[in-house]
N, C-alpha and C positions, 0 to 999 in steps of 0.2 A: 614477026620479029623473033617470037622465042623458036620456028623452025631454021632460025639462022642460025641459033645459038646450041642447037641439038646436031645441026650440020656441023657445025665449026668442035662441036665434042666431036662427033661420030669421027671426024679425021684425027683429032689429035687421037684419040683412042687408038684409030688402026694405028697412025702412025708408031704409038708406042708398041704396039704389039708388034708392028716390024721389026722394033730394032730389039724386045728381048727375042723373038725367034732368029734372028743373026746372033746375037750373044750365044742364045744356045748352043744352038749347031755350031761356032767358035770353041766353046769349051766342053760340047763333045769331042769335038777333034783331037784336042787338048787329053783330055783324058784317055784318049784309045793309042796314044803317041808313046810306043815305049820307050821312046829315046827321053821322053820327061821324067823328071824326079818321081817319086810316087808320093811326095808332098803336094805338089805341080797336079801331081794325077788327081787325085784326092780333093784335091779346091776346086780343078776345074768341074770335075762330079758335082760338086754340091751345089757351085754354082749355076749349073744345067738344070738342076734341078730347080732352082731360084728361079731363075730365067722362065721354065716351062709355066711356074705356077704364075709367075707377073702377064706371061702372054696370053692364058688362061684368063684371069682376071681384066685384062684390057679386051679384050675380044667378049666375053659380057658384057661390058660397059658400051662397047662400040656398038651393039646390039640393042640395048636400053637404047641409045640415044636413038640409032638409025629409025626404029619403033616408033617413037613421037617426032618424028619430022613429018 
């Protein structure tokens, strides 16, 4: 039972880590766009940077579980 429940983390994990490395690459785009504001530019940067460190931290976690299954 609990390598059910190590399964069922290990996916939501990746899965999270999917969608902040789409966000990322989204608001690198974002930011290398000179036709954006450099307010626009600016957020999206920081944001890339946010993103990078949450897909970081889920892809550990997906790793932990994968581990005990």
């Amino acid at each position: 039972m609990d390598s059910i429940k190590q399964g069922a983390n290990y996916v939501s994990e990746t899965v999270q880590q999917a969608v902040h490395g789409t966000s990322k690459e989204a608001n690198k785009e974002v930011a290398k766009d000179s036709d954006a504001g450099i307010g626009t530019r600016a957020s999206a940067a920081k944001d890339a940077v946010k993103d990078k460190a949450q897909e970081s931290k889920h892809d550990a976690k997906a790793d932990a579980h994968k581990q005990q299954i």
